[in-house]
N, C-alpha and C positions, 0 to 999 in steps of 0.2 A: 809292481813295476820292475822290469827287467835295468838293473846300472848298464849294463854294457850297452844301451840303447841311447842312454844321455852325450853318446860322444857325436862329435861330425859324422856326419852319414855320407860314404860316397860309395858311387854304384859305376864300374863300369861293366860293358857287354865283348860276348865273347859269342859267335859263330859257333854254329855245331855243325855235325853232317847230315843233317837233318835238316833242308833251305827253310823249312815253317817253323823250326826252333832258337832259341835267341836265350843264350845264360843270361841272367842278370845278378852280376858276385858282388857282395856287398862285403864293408870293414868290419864285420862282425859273426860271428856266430846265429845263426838263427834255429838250428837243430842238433840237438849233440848229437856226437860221432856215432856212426853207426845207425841211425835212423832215420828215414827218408818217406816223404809223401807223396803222391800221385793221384790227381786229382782228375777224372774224366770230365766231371761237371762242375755247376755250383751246387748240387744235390748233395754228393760227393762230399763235399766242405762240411753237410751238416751232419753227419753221421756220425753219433757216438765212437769214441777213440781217435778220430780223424780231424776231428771240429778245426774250420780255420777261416776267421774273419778277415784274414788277407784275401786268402785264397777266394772266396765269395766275393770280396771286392773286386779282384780281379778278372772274375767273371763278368762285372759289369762294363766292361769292352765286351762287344759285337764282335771281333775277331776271336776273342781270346778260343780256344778249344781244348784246350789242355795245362796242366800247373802241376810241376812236380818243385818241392821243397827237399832242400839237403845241405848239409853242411855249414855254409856258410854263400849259398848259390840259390836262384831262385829261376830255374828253366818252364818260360812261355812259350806254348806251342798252338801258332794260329792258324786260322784257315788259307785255302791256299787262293783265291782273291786279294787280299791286304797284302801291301806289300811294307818289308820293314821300315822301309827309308821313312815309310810315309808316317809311325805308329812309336817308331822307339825311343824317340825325345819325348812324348807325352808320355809313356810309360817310363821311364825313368824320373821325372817330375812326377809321378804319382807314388812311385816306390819311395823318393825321398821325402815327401811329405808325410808319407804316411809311418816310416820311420822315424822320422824328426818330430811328430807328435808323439812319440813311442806307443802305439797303438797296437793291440797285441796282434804276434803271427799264428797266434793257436789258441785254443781253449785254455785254460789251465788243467780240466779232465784228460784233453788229450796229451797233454805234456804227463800228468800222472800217472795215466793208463800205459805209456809206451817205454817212460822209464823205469816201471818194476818189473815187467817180463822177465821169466829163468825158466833158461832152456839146460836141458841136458842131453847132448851131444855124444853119437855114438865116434869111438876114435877117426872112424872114416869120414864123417862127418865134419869135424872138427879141422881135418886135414883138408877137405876140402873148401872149407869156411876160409882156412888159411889162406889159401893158393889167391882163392876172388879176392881178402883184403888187401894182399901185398902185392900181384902182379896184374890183377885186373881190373880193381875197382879204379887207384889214380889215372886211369888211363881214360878208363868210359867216363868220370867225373870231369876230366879236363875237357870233355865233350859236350856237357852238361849233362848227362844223363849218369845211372847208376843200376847198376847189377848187384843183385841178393839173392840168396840160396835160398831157395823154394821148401825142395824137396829130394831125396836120395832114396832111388829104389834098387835095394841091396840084391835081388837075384838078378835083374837085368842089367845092372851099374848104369843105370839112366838117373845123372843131375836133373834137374828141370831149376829153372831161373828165371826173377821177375826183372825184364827189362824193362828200365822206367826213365820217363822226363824225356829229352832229345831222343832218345832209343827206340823210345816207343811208335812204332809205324814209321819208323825210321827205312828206307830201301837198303841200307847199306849193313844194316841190323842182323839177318840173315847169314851173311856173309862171315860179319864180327865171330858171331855167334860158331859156325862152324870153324872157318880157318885160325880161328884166333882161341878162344875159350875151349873149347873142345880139346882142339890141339893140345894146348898146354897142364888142360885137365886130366886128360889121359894119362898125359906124359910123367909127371909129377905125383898121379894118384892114382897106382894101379888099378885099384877096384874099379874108376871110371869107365866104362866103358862109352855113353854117349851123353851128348846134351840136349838137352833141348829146352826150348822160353815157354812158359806158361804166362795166358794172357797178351801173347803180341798177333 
C-alpha cells in the first residue's frame, strides 16, 4: 500500500494544446521523477515493464484513446466525437475513487523494472539530457505531455525524442519540435545539429 495515497485525493484539469487532450493533476505523486508512461491501448497496459491497472481502467471509457502517466499528472487523450464538457466530471469521479480506494496505478514489476535502469552517458549525451530537464521538459509538462531523449547520433548530430501524452499527434507538436527544441538544442549543445521525434 502506497501512505501518500491515504491523504484526500483532489484532482483538478488543465487544458493542453492538444483539443482531444485533458491533464488530469492530482495531490500526489504517482510516478517518480523522471519516468513517464504512454499508453496507445489497453494492450499497452498489459505489457511487461509497463503493467498498469489504472491505465486498463481507463480504457474502459469508449472515448478514452490515449494515457500518458507522469509525475504527479494523468493526460487523457480522446477521440475527436466526445466532447469534454460532456465526459470530464465522470472522469474525475472515477480518478477519485479509484484513488480514494488506493488501488494501485502500476504493477509493482513495473515500478521495479523502471526504478533500477543505469545508463551510462556519453558527455554529449548528458548535456543534452541536461538542456530537455531544465529548459524543456517544465514547459511540455505544464501542457500535459512530456519529452525524453531517445537517442543521439554522433556523425550526423541528429537528437531523436519521444513526444508523449498531449504531444502525441498533437498539430502544434511539429512546430514545438522545430522552432522551440531544436532551436535551443543546437544553441546550447554544439554537437546538435538536428532534431527530430521518434514515434509521432
Amino acid at each position: 500500500m502506497n501512505p501518500t495515497l491515504s491523504r484526500p485525493v483532489s484532482i483538478f484539469t488543465e487544458g493542453s494544446p492538444n483539443p482531444n487532450s485533458m491533464k488530469f493533476v492530482v495531490n500526489f505523486e504517482l510516478v517518480p521523477s523522471g519516468l513517464s508512461f504512454d499508453y496507445a491501448s489497453a494492450g499497452d497496459a498489459l505489457i511487461d515493464g509497463k503493467a498498469s491497472p489504472l491505465t486498463v481502467a481507463l480504457f474502459g471509457f469508449d472515448f478514452v484513446r490515449r494515457v500518458f502517466i507522469a509525475g504527479n499528472f494523468i493526460t487523457i487523450t480522446k477521440d475527436d466525437e466526445t466532447d469534454w464538457d460532456e465526459v470530464i466530471f465522470e472522469v474525475k469521479f472515477f480518478l477519485k475513487e479509484y484513488f480514494g480506494a488506493q488501488k494501485p496505478v502500476f504493477a509493482q514489476r513495473t515500478m521495479d523494472t523502471n526504478t533500477t535502469k543505469l545508463e551510462v552517458d556519453s558527455e554529449t549525451v548528458q548535456k543534452i539530457k541536461a538542456v530537455l530537464d531544465q529548459y524543456i521538459k517544465p514547459a511540455v509538462e505544464s501542457d500535459g505531455g512530456a519529452i525524453s531523449f531517445y537517442s543521439f547520433d554522433e556523425p550526423s548530430g541528429t537528437v531523436k525524442v519521444l513526444l508523449q501524452g498531449s504531444c502525441s499527434g498533437c498539430p502544434s507538436s511539429t512546430l514545438t519540435l522545430k522552432a522551440g527544441i531544436e532551436n535551443l538544442l543546437t544553441r546550447l549543445v554544439p554537437e546538435v545539429k538536428l532534431v527530430e521525434a521518434e514515434g509521432v
